[in-house]
N, CA, C and O atoms as a GROMACS GRO file, in nm:
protein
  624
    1UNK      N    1  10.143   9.458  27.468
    1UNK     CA    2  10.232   9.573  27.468
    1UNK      C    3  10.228   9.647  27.602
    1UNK      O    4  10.320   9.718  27.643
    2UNK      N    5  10.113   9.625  27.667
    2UNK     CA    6  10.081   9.707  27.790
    2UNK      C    7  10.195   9.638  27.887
    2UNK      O    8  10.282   9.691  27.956
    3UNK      N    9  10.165   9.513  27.869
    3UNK     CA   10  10.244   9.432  27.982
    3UNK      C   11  10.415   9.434  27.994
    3UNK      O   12  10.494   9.437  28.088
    4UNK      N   13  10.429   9.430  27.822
    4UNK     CA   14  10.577   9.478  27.810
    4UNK      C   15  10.643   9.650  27.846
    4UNK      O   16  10.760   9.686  27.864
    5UNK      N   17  10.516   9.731  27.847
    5UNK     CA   18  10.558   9.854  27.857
    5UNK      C   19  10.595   9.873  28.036
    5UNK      O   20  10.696   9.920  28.089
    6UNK      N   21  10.458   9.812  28.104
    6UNK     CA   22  10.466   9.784  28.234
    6UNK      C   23  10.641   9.763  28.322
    6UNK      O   24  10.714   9.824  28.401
    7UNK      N   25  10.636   9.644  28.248
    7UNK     CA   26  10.791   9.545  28.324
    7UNK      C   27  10.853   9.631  28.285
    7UNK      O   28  10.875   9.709  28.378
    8UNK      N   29  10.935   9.691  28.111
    8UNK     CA   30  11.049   9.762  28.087
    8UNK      C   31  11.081   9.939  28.164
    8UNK      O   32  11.187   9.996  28.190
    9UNK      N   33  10.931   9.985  28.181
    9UNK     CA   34  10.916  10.140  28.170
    9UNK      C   35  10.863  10.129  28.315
    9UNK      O   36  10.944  10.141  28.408
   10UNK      N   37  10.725  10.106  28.342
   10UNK     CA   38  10.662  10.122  28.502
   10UNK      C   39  10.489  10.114  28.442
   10UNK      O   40  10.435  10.045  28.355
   11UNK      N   41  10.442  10.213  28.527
   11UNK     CA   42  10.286  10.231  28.464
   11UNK      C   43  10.333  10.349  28.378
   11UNK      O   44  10.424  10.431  28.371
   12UNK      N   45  10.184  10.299  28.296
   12UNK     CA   46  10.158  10.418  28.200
   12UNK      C   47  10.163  10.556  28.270
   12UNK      O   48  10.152  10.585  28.389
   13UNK      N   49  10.181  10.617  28.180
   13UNK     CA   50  10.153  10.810  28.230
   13UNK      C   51  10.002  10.849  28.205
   13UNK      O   52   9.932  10.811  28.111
   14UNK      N   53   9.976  10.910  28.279
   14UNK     CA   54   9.841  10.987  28.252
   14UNK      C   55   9.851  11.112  28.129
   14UNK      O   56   9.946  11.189  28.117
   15UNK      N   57   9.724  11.110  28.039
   15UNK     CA   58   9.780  11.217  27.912
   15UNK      C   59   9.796  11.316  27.955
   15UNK      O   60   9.881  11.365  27.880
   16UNK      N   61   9.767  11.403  28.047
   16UNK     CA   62   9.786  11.531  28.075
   16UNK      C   63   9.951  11.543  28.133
   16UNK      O   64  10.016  11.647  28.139
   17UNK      N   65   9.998  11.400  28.173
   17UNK     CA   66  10.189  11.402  28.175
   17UNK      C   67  10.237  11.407  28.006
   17UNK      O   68  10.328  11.478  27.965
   18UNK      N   69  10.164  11.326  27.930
   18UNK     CA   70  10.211  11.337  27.792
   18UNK      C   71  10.189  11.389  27.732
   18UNK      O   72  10.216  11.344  27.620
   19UNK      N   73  10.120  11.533  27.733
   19UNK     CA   74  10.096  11.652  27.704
   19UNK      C   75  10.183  11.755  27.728
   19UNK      O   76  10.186  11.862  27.667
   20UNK      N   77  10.293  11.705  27.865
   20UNK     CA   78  10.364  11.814  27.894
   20UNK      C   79  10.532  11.798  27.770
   20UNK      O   80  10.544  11.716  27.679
   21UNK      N   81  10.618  11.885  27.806
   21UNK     CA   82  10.695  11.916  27.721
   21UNK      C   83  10.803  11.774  27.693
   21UNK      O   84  10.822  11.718  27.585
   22UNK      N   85  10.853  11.744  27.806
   22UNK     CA   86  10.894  11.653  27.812
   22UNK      C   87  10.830  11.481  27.801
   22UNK      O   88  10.891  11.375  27.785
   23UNK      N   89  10.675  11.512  27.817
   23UNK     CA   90  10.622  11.412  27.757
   23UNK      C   91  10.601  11.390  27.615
   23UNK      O   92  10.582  11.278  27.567
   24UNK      N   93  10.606  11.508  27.542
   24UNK     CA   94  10.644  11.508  27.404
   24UNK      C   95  10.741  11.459  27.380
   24UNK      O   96  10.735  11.350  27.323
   25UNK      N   97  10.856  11.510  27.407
   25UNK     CA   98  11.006  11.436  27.368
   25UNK      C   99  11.019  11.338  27.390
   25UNK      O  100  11.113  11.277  27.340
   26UNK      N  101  10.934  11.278  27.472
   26UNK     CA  102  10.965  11.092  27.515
   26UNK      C  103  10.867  11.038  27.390
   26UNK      O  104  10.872  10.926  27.338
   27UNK      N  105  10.810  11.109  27.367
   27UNK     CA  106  10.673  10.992  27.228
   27UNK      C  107  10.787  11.024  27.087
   27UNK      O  108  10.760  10.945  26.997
   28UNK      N  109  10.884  11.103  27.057
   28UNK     CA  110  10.916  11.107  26.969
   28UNK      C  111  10.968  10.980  26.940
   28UNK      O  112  10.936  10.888  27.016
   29UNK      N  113  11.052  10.952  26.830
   29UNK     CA  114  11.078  10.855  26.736
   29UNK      C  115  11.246  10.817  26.790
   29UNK      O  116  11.285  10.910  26.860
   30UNK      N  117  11.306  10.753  26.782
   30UNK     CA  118  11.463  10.734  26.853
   30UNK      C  119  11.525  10.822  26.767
   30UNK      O  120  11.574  10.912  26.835
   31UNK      N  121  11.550  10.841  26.628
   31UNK     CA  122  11.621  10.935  26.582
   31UNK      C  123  11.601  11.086  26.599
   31UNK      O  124  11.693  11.167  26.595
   32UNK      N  125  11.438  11.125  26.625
   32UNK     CA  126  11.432  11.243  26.636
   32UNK      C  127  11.452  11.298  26.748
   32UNK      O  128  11.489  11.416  26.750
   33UNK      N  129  11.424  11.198  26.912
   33UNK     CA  130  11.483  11.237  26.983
   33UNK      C  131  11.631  11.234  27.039
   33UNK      O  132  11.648  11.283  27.150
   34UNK      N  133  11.743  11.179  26.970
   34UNK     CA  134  11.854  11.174  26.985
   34UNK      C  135  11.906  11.323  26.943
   34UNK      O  136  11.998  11.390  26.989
   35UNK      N  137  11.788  11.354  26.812
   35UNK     CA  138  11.872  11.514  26.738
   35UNK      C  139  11.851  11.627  26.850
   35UNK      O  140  11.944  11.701  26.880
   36UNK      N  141  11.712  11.638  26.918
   36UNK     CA  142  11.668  11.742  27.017
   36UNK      C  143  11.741  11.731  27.134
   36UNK      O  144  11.789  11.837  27.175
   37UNK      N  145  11.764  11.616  27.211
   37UNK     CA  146  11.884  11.617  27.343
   37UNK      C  147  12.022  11.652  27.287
   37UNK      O  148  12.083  11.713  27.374
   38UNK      N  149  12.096  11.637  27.172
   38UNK     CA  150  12.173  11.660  27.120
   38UNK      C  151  12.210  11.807  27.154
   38UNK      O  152  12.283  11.857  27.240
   39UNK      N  153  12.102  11.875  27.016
   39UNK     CA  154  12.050  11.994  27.024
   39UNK      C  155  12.080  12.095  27.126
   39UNK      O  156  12.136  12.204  27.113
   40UNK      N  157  12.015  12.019  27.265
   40UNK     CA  158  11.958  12.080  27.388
   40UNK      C  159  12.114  12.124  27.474
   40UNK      O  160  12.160  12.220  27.535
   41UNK      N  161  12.165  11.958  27.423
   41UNK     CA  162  12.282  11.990  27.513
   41UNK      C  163  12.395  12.088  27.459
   41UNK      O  164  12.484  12.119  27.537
   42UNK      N  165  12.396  12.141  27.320
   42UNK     CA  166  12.463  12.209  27.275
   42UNK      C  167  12.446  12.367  27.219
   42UNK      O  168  12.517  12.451  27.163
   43UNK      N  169  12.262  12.350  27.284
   43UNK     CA  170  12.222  12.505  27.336
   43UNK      C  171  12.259  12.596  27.473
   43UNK      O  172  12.265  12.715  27.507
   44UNK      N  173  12.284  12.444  27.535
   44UNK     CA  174  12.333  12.492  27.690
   44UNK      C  175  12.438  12.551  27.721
   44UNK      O  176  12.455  12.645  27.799
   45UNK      N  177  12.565  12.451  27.609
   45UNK     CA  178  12.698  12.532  27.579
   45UNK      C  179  12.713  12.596  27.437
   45UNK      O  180  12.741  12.549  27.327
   46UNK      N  181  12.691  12.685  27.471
   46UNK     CA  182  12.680  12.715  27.267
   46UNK      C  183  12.832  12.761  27.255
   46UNK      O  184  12.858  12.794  27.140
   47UNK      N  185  12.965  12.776  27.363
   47UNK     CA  186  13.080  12.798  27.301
   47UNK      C  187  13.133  12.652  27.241
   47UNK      O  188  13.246  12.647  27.193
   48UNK      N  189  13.055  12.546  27.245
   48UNK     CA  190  13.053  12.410  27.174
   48UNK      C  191  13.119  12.403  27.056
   48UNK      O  192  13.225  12.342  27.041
   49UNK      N  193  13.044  12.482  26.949
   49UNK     CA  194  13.044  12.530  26.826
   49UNK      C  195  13.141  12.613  26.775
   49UNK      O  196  13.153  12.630  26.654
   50UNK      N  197  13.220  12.673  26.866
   50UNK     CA  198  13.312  12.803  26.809
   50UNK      C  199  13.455  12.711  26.807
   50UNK      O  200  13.557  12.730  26.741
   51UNK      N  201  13.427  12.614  26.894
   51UNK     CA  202  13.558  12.468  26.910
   51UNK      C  203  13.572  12.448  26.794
   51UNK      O  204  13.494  12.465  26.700
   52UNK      N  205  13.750  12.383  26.803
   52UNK     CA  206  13.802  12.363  26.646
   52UNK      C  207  13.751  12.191  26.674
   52UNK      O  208  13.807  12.119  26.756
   53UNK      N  209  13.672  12.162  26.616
   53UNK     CA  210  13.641  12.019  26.617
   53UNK      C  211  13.637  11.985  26.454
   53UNK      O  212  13.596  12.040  26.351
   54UNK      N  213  13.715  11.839  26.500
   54UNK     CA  214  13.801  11.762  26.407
   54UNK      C  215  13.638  11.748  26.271
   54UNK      O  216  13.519  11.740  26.301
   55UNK      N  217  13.688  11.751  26.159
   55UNK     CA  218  13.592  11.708  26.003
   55UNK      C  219  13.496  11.593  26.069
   55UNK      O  220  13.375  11.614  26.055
   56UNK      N  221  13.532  11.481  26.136
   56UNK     CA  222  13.428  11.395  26.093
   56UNK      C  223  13.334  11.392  26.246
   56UNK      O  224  13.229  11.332  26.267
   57UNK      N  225  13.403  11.466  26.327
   57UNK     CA  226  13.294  11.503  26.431
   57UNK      C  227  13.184  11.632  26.428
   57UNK      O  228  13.076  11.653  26.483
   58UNK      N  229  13.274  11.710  26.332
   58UNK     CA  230  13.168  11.823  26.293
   58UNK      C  231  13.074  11.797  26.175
   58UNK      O  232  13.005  11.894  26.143
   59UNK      N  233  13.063  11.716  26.123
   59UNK     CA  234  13.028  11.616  25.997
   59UNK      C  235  12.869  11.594  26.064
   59UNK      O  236  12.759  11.646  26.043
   60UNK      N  237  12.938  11.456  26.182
   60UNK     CA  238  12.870  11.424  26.250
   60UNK      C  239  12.723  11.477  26.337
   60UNK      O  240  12.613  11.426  26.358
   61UNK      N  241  12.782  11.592  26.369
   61UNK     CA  242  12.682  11.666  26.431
   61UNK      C  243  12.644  11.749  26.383
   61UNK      O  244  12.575  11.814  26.461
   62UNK      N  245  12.652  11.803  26.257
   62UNK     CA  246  12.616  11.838  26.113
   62UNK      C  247  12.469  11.803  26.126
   62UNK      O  248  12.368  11.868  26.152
   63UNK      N  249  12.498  11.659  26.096
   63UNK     CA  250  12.398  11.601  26.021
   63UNK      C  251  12.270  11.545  26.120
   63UNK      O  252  12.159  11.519  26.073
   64UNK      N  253  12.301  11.532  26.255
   64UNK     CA  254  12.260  11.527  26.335
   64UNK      C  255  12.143  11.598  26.359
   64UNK      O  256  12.027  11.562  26.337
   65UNK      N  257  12.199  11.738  26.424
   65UNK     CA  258  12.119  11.862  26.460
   65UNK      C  259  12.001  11.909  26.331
   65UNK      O  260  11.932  12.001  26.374
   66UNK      N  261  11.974  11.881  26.228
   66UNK     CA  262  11.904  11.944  26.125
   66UNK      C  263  11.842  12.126  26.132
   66UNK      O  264  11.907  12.230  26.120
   67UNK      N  265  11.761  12.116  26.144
   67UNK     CA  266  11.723  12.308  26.195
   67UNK      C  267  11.781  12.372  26.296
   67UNK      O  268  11.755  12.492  26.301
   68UNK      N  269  11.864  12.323  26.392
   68UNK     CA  270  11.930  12.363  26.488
   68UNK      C  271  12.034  12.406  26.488
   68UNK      O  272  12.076  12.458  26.591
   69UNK      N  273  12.120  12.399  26.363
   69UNK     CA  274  12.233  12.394  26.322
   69UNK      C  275  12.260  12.564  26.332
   69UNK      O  276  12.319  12.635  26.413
   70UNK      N  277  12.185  12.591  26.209
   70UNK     CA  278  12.199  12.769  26.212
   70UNK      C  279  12.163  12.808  26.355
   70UNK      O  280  12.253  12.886  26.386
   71UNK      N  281  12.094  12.798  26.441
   71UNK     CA  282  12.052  12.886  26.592
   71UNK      C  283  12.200  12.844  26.672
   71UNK      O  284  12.237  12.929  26.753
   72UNK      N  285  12.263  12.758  26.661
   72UNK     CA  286  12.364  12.701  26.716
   72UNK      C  287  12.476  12.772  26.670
   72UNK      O  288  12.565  12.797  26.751
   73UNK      N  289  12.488  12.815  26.533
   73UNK     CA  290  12.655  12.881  26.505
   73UNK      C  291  12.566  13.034  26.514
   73UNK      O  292  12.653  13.120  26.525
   74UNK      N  293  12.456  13.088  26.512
   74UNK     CA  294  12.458  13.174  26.531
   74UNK      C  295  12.478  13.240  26.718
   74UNK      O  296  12.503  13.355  26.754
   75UNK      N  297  12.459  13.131  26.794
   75UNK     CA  298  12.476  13.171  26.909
   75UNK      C  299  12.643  13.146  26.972
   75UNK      O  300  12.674  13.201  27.078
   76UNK      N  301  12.700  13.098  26.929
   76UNK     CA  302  12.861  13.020  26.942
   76UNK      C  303  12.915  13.099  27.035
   76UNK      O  304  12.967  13.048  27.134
   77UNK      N  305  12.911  13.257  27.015
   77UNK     CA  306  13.005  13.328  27.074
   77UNK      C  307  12.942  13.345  27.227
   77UNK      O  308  12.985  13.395  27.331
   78UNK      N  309  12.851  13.297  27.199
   78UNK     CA  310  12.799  13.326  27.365
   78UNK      C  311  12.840  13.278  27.476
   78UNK      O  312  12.823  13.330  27.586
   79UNK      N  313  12.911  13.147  27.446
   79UNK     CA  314  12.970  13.064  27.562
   79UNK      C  315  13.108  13.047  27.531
   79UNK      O  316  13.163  13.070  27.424
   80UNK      N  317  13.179  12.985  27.688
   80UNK     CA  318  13.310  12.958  27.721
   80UNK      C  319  13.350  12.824  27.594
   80UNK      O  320  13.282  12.723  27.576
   81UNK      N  321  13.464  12.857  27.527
   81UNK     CA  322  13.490  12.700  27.422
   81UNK      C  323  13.530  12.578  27.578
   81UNK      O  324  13.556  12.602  27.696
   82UNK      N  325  13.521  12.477  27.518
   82UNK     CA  326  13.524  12.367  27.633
   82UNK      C  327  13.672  12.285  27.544
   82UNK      O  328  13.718  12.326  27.438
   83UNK      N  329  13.726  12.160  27.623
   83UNK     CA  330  13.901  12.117  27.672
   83UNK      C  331  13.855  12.052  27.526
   83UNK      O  332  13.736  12.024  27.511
   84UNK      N  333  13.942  12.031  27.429
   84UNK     CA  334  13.935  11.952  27.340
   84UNK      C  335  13.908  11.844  27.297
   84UNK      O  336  13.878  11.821  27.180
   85UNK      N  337  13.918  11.743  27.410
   85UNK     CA  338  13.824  11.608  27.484
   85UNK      C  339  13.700  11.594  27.426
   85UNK      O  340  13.657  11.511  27.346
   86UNK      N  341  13.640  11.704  27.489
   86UNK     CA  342  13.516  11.761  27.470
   86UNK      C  343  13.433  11.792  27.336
   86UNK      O  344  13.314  11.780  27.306
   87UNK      N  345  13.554  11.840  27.265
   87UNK     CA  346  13.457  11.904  27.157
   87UNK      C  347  13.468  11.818  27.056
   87UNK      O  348  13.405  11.810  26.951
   88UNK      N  349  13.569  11.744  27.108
   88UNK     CA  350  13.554  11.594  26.963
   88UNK      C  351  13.432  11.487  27.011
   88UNK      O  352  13.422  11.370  26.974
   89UNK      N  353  13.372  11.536  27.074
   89UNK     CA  354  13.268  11.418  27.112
   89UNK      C  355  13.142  11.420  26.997
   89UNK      O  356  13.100  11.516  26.932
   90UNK      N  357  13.110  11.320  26.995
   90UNK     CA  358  13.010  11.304  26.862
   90UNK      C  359  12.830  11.284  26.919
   90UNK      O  360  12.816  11.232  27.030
   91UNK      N  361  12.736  11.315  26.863
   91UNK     CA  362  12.627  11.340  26.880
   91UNK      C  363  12.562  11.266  26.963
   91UNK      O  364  12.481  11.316  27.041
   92UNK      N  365  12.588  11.131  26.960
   92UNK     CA  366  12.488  11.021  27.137
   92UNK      C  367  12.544  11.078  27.221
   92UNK      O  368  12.479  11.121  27.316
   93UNK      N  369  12.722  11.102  27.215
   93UNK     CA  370  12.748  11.172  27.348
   93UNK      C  371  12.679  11.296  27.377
   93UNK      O  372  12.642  11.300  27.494
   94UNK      N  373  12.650  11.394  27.313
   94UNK     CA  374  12.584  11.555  27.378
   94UNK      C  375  12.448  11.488  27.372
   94UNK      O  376  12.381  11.531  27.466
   95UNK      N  377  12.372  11.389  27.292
   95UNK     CA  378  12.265  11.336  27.367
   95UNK      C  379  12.252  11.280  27.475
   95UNK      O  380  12.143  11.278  27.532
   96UNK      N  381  12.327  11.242  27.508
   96UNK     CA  382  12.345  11.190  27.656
   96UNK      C  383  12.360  11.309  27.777
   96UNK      O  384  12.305  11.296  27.886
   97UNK      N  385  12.427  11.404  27.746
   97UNK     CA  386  12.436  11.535  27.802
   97UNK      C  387  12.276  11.561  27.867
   97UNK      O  388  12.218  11.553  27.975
   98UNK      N  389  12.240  11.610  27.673
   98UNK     CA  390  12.102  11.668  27.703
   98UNK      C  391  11.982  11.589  27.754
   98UNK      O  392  11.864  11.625  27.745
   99UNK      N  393  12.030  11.470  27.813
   99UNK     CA  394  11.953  11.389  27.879
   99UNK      C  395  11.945  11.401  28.017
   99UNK      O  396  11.845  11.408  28.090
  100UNK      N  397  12.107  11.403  28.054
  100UNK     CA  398  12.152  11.428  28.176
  100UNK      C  399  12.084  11.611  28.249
  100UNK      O  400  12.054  11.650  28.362
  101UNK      N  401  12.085  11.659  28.148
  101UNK     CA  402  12.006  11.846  28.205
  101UNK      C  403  11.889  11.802  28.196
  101UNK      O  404  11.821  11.842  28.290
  102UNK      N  405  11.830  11.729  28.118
  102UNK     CA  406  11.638  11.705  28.132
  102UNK      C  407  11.628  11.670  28.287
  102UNK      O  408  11.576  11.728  28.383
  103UNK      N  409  11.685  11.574  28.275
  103UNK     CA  410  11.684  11.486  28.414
  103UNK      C  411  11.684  11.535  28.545
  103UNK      O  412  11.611  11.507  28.640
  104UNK      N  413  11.786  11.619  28.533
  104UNK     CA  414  11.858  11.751  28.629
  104UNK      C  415  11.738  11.882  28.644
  104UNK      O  416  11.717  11.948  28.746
  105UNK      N  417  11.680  11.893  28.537
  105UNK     CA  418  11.586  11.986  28.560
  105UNK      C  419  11.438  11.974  28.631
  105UNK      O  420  11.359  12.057  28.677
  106UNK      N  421  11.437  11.784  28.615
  106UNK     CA  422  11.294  11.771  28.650
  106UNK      C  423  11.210  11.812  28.542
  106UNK      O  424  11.118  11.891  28.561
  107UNK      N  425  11.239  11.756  28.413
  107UNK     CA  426  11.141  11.747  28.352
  107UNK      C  427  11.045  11.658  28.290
  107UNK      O  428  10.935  11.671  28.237
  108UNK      N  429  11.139  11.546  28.319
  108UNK     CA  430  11.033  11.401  28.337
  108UNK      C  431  11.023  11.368  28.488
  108UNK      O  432  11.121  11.341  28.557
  109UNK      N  433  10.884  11.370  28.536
  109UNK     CA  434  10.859  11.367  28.645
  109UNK      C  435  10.792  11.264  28.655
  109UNK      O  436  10.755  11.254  28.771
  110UNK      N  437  10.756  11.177  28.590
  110UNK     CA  438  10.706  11.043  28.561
  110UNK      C  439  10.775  10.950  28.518
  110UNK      O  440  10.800  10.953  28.398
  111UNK      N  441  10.840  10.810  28.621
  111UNK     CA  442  10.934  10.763  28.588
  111UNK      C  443  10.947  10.682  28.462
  111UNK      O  444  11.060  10.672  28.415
  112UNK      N  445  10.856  10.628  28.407
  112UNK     CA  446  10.820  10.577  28.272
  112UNK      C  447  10.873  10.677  28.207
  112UNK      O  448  10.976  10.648  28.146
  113UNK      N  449  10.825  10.825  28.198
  113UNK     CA  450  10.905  10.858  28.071
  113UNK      C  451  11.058  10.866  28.074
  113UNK      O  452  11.140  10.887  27.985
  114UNK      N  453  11.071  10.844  28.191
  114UNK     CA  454  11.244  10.894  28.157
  114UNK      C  455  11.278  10.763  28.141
  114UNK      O  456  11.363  10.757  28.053
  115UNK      N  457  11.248  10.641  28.192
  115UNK     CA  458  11.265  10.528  28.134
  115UNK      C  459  11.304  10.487  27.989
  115UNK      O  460  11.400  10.424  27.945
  116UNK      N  461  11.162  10.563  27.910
  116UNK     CA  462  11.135  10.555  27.807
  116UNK      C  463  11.278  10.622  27.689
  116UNK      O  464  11.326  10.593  27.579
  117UNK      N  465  11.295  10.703  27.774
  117UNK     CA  466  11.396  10.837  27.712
  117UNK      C  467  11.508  10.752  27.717
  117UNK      O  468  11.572  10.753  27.612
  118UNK      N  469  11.561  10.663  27.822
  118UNK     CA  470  11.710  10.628  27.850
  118UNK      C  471  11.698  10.508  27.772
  118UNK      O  472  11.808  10.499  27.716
  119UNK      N  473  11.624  10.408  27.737
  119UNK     CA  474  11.618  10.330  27.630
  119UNK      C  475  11.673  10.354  27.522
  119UNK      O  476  11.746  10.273  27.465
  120UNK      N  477  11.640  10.490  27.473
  120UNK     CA  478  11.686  10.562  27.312
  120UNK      C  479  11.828  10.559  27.308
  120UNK      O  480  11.896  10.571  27.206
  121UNK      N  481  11.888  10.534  27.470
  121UNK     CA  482  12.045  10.620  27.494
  121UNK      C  483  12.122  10.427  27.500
  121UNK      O  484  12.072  10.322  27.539
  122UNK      N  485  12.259  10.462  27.440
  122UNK     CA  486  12.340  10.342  27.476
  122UNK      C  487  12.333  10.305  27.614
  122UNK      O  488  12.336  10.399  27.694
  123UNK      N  489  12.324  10.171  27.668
  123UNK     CA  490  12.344  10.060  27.777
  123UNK      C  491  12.429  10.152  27.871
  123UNK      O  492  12.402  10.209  27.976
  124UNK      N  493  12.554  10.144  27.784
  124UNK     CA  494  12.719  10.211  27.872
  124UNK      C  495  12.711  10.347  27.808
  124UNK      O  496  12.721  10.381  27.691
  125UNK      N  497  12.686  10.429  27.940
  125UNK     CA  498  12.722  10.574  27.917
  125UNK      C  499  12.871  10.602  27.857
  125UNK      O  500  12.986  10.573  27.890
  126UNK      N  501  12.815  10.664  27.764
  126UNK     CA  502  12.908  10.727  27.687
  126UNK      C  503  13.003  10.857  27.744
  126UNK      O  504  13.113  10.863  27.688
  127UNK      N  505  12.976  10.964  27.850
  127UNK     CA  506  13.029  11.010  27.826
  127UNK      C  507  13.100  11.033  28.006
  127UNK      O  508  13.027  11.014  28.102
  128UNK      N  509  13.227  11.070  28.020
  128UNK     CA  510  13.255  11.079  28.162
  128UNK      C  511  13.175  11.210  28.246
  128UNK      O  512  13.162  11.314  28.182
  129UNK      N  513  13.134  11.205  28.356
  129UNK     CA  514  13.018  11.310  28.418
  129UNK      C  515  13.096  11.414  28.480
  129UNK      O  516  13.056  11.529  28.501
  130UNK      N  517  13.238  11.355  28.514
  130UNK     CA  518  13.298  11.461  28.514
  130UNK      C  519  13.356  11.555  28.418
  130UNK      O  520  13.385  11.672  28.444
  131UNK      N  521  13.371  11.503  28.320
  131UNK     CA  522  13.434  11.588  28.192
  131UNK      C  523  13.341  11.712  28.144
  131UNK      O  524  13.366  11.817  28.086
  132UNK      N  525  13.197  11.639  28.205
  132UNK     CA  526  13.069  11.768  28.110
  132UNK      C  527  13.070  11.865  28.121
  132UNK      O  528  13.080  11.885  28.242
  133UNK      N  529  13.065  11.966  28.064
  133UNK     CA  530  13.068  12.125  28.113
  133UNK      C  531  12.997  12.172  28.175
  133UNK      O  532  12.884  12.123  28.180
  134UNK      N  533  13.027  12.290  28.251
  134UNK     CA  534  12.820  12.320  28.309
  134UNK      C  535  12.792  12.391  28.202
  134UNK      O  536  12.871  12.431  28.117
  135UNK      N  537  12.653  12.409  28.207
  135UNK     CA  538  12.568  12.468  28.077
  135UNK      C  539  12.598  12.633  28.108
  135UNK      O  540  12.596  12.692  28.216
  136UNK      N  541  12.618  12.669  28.008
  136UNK     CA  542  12.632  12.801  27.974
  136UNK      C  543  12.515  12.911  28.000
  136UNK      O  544  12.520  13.026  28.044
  137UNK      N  545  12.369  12.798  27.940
  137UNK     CA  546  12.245  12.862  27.918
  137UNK      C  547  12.198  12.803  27.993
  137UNK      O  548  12.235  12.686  27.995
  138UNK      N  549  12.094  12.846  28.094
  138UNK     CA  550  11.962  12.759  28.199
  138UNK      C  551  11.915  12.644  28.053
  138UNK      O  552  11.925  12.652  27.931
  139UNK      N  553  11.861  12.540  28.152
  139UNK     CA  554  11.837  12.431  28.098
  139UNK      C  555  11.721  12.469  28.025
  139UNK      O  556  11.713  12.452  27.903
  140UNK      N  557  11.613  12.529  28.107
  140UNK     CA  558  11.478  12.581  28.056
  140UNK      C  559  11.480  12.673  27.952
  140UNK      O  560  11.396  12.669  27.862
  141UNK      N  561  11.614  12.797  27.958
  141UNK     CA  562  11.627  12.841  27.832
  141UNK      C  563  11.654  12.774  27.707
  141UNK      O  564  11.590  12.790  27.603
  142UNK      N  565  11.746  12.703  27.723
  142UNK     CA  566  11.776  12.614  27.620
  142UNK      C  567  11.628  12.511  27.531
  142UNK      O  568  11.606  12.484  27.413
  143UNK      N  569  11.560  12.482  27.656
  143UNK     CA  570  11.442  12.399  27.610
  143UNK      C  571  11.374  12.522  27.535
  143UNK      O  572  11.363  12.513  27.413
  144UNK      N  573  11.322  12.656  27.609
  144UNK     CA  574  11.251  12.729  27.496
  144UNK      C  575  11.292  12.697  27.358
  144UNK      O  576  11.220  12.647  27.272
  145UNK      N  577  11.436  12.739  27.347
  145UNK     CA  578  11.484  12.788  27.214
  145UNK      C  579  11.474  12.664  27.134
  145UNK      O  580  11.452  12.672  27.013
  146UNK      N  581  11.489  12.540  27.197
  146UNK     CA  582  11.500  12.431  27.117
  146UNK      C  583  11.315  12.419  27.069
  146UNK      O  584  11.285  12.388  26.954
  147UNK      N  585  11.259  12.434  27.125
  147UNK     CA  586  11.101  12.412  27.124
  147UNK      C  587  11.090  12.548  26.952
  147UNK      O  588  11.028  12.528  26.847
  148UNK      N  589  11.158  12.647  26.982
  148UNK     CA  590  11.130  12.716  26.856
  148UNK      C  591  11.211  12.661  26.774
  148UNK      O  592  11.202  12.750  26.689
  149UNK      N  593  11.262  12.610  26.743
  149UNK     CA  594  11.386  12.575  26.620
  149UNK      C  595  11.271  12.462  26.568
  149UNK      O  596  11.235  12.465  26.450
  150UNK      N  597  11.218  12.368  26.658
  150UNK     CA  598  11.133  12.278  26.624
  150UNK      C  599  10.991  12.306  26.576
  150UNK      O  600  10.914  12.230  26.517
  151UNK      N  601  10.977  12.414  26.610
  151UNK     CA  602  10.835  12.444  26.587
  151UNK      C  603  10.759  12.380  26.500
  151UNK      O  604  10.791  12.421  26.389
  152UNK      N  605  10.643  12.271  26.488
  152UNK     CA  606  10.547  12.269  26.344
  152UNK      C  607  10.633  12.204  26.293
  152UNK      O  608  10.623  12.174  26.174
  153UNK      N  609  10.770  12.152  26.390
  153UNK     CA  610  10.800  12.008  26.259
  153UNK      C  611  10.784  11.881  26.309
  153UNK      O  612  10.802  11.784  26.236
  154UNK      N  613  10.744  11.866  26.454
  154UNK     CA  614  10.708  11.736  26.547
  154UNK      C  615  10.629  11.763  26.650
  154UNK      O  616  10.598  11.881  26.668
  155UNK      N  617  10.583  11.669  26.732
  155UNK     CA  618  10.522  11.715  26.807
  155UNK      C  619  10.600  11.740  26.961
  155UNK      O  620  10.588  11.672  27.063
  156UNK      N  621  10.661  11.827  26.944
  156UNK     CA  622  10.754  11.896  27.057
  156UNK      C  623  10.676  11.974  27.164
  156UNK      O  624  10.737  12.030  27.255
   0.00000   0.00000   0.00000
């Protein structure tokens, strides 16, 4: 496993990298970290949520987000609504987002984990880089708030 982790990812991380915040989010599980970049990216724009987005995309990311859901319509009004394009996009896409602000922020600073992280994400980016919005909320804010929504339910 070492050898396969080696070739796909790089070297291992040292624990005191997988101790940090973003080394948490890389040990999570593929579904749980798809819900938190999700999450992340739709803490950044929280006028996301106030968008008339179509039943089976709001369905979608419904079911997605789990505890995040309420911090998310309770913050809605805080941000600009984004082009309609946009708000029909379904949950790998704003995971892909909130991959793209981790990344951007420097919070995997060890190339293995972000390795590790872009594995979880489809081959072919999903979403156009120009279409993305800028974040509404600092990236780091967004990570706080997401870190409390999670609290004591993973190891975040």
């Amino acid at each position: 496993m070492a050898s396969l982790f080696l070739r796909r990812c790089g070297p291992l991380p040292d624990l005191p990298t997988l101790a940090t915040p973003g080394g948490r989010l890389a040990l999570l599980d593929r579904h749980a970290l798809l819900s938190r970049l999700c999450a992340l990216a739709l803490l950044s724009r929280p006028g996301v949520m106030r968008c008339c987005i179509e039943r089976r995309t709001r369905q979608a990311i419904e079911s997605a987000l789990g505890p995040a859901l309420g911090a998310l319509r309770a913050v809605a009004h805080e941000g600009p609504v984004v082009p309609a394009p946009v708000a029909a996009w379904m949950p790998i896409q704003w995971a892909c987002v909130g991959y793209a602000d981790l990344w951007h922020a420097g919070v995997w600073s060890h190339r293995s984990l972000r390795r590790m992280v872009r594995l979880a994400l489809p081959a072919r980016w999903p979403v156009p880089l120009s279409a993305v919005p800028s974040p509404h909320v600092s990236t780091q804010d967004a990570l706080r708030r997401l870190n409390e929504l999670y609290e004591g339910e993973a190891p975040w």
